[in-house]
C-alpha positions, 0 to 999 in steps of 0.5 A: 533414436526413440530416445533422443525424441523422448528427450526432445518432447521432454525439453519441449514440455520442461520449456512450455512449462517454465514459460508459464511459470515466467508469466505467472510471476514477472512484473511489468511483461508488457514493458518494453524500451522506452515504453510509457505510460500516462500516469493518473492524477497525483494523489497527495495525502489529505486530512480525514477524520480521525487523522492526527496532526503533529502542527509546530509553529515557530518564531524569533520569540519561543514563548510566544510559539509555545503556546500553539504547540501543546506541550504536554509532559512524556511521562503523562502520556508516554513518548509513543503518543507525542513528537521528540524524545525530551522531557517537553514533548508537543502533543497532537491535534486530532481531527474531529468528526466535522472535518475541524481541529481546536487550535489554543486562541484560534479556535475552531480551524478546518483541516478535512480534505487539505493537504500539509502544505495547504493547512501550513499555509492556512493556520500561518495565515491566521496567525499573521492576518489575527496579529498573533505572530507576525514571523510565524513558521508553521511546520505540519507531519501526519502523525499516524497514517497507514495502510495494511498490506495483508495475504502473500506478502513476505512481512504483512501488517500496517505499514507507516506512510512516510511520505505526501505521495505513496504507490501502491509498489511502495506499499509492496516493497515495505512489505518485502514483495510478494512470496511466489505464491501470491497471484501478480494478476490480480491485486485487490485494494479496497478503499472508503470511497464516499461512505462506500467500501470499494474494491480494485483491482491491480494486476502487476504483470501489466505495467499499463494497469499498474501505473494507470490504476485509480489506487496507484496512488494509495491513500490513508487506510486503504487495505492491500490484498494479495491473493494465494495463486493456485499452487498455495491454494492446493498446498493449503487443502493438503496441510489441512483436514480435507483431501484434496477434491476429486476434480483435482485428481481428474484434471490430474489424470488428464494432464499426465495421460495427454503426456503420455499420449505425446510421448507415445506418438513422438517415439513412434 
């Protein structure tokens, strides 16, 4: 009888324990069927300072084309800093501290805060409008864009945006989600807002923060941060030079005297 009780609290503690463990690590608790959630404003990728341009202008006449397109050589500048893989490749426009790109016969173009679609628009605009080509295509790719996903990730680094629209589950995903020490609660993004580095916090086990957060929508540059959980914490201290602190082992002691007091008043 003392031992079914003993093998009763057992269970009891194992299944308060994995209950924990479930809520420490699932994503999205508060999800539910059919549950939905007001998602913030679309976030499209803009031109900043510093971006690179990769702007390719086509016509029913190539030469004419051609001279909006930078061709540079890939042995001068090596395939890596230029668009396709032929001998002729098509260099990048960079934009510069005021916001502007330097485009050959158009000059001075301003780019900073507008989209690909919009700077599209724009430069075939000024291609028509100033009779320089009258069929002009114009296709426009960010070349270089990231964001760094760092801490307990399974693959951290810089991570290419492939896309307009990028969430910050994107983000995770490149970087092969998080390990089962990275703390879900409490995501912290950082990111230049006016000159001002600031910093949000995302807590994944929430799908109502989650899909609701200002930086659900990343942008260029931002830094994804996933902190150690308490268990890689307390793993850290014991790998390195330092024991572990003594509060550790008195809240120890604690837990393993409140067991054994359970334990002894269930068998009683």
């Amino acid at each position: 009888m003392k031992l079914t009780k003993i093998m009763a609290v057992t269970a009891a503690l194992v299944a308060l324990a994995s209950c924990n463990i479930e809520k420490q690590i699932s994503y999205f608790q508060d999800s539910t069927p059919e549950s939905e959630v007001l998602l913030p404003p679309v976030q499209i990728l803009r031109a900043n300072v510093a971006d690179k341009l990769s702007i390719i202008v086509n016509s029913k006449d190539p030469e004419l084309a051609a001279v909006f397109n930078l061709p540079i050589l890939s042995r001068q500048l090596g395939v890596s800093n230029s668009i396709g893989g032929g001998q002729n490749q098509v260099a990048y426009y960079t934009v510069d501290s005021q916001g502007n790109i330097d485009m050959p016969i158009l000059g001075q173009v301003h780019v900073g805060g507008l989209t690909r679609e919009e700077i599209a628009a724009m430069v075939k605009g000024l291609l028509v409008g100033g009779n320089h080509i009258k069929d002009a295509v114009v296709t426009v790719e960010f070349a270089n864009l990231y964001v760094s996903v760092l801490g307990e990730v399974n693959s951290p680094g810089r991570l290419p945006l492939e896309k307009d629209r990028n969430t910050i589950l994107d983000a995770i995903a490149k970087a092969g989600d998080l390990t089962i020490n990275g703390q879900r609660n409490a995501i912290k993004v950082y990111r230049e807002e006016d000159g001002v580095q600031k910093c949000h916090i995302v807590d994944l086990t929430s799908a109502n923060n989650v899909f609701s957060s200002p930086v659900y929508y990343l942008r260029q540059d931002d830094v994804v941060y996933v902190e150690p959980n308490s268990k890689r914490a307390r793993e850290s201290t014991v790998n390195g030079n330092n024991v572990l602190s003594i509060p550790f082992w008195m809240s120890a002691g604690s837990f393993l005297v409140s067991v054994t007091t359970m334990v002894m008043t269930a068998v009683k």
